[in-house]
C-alpha positions in Angstrom: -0.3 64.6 -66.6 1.4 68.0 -66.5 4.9 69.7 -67.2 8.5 67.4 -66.0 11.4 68.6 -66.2 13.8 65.6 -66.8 17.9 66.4 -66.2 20.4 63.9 -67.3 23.6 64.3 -65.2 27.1 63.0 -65.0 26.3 63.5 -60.7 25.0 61.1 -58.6 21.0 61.8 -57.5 22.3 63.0 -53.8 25.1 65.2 -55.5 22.3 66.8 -57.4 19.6 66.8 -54.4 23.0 68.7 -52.3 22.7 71.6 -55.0 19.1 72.1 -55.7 17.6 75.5 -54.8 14.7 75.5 -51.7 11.5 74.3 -53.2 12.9 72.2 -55.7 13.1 68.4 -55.3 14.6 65.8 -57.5 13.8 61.9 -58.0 15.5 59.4 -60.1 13.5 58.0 -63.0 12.9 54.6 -64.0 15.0 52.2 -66.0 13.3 52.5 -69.4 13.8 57.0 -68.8 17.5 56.1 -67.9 17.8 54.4 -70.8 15.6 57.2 -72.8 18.0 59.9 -71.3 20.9 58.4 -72.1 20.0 57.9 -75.3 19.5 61.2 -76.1 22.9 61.8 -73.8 25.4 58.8 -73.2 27.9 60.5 -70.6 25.1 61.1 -68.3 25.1 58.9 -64.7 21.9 59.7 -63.7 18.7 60.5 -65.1 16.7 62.7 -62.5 13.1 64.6 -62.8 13.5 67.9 -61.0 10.4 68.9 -59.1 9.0 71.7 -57.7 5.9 69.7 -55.4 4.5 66.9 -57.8 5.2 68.4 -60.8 7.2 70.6 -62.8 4.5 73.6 -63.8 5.4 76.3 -61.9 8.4 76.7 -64.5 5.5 76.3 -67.1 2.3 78.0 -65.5 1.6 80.8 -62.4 0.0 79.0 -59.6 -0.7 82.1 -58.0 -4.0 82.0 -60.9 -4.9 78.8 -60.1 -8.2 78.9 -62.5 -5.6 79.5 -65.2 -3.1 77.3 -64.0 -5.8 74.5 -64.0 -7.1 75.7 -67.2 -4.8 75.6 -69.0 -3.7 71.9 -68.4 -7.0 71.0 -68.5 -6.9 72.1 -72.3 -3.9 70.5 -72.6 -5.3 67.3 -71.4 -8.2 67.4 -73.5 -6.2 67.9 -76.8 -4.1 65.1 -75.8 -8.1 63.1 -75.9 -7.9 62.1 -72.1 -11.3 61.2 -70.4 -12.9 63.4 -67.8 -11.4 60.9 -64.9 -8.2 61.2 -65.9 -7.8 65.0 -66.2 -9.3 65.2 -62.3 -6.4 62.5 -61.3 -3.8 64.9 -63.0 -5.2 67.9 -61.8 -5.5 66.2 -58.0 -1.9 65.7 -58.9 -0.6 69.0 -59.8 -2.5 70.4 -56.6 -0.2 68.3 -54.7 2.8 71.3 -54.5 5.6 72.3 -52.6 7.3 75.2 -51.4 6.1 77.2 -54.2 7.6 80.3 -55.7 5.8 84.1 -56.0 5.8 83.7 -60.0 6.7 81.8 -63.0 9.6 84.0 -63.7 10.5 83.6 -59.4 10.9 79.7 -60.4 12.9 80.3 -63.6 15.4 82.6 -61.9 15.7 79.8 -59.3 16.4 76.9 -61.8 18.6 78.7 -64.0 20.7 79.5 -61.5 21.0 76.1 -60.6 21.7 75.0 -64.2 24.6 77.4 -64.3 26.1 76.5 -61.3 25.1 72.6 -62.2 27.6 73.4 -65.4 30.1 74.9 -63.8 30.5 72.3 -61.5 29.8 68.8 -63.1 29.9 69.7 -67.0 27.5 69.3 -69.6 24.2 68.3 -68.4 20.8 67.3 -70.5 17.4 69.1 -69.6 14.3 68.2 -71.1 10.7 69.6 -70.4 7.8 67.4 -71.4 3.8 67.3 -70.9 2.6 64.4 -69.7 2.8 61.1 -68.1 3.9 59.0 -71.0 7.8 57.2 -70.2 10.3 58.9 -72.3 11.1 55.6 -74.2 7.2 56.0 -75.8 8.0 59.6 -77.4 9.6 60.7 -80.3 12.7 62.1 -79.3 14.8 62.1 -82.4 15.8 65.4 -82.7 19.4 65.8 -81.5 19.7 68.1 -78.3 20.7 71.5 -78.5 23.6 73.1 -76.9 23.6 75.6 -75.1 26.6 77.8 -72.5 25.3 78.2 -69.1 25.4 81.6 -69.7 22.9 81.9 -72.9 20.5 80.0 -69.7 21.4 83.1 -67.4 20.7 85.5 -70.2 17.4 83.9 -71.2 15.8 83.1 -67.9 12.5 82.4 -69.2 13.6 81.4 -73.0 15.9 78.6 -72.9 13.7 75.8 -71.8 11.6 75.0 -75.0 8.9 72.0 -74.4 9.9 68.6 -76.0 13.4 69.9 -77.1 16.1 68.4 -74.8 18.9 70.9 -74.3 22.5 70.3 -73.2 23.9 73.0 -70.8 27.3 73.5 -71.2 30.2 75.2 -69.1 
């Protein structure tokens, strides 16, 4: 378990691999999170989680503290009542990274930029950060998503991706 960033797109997986920043990644999810994204947005093609190594916490937590880093999920995990062996598993998971950024904020610069450009290019597109491993068809995602111009992302860097709210960029 740790942060995902899930991005439901009206491009195809490659198109969005071809605009990705260095260090990010992006794999398509499974049938029941297609179904979950496109839920939540129905002109979406593809349904992608957008990595940076295994996992999506360096737009969450500062690797460059990895006791706190590792802390904090570990609480995280915990609250959420997981055993011992499975917060080792998820923390063997996050250590799995990779290209890394210098900071937090390094990472957030990087995806927003991609977000904007992402809306400019191919139009409204989902986003939605969640903790854990849990398919997106087993959460409560009732809320309607917010909307959001690409440029209220470039003037909040580090603001306009809230946990378990999914958020539609706009041009």
């Amino acid at each position: 378990m740790c942060y995902f960033l899930f991005a439901a797109s009206p491009l195809t997986l490659s198109e969005v691999r071809s605009m990705l920043p260095p260090g990010f990644s992006a794999d398509l999810v499974g049938p029941a999170d297609q179904a979950a994204l496109r839920t939540l947005y129905p002109a979406a093609r593809t349904g992608v989680l957008l990595l940076l190594g295994a996992c999506s916490c360096d737009l969450v937590v500062a690797r460059s503290d990895a006791r706190e880093a590792e802390r904090h999920l570990r609480t995280r995990h915990l609250d959420a009542g997981r055993s011992r062996v499975e917060v080792i598993a998820a923390l063997e998971n996050h250590r799995r990274r990779g290209a890394g950024f210098a900071s937090v904020d390094a990472a957030r610069v990087a995806l927003a930029g991609f977000v904007a450009e992402h809306a400019r290019n191919a139009g409204p597109t989902l986003y939605l950060l969640c903790f854990g491993s849990a398919p997106l068809d087993r959460r409560t995602l009732a809320r309607p998503p917010a909307q959001l111009p690409q440029r209220g992302v470039l003037a909040n860097v580090g603001g306009w991706l809230v946990e378990d709210r999914p958020t539609l960029v706009v041009p």
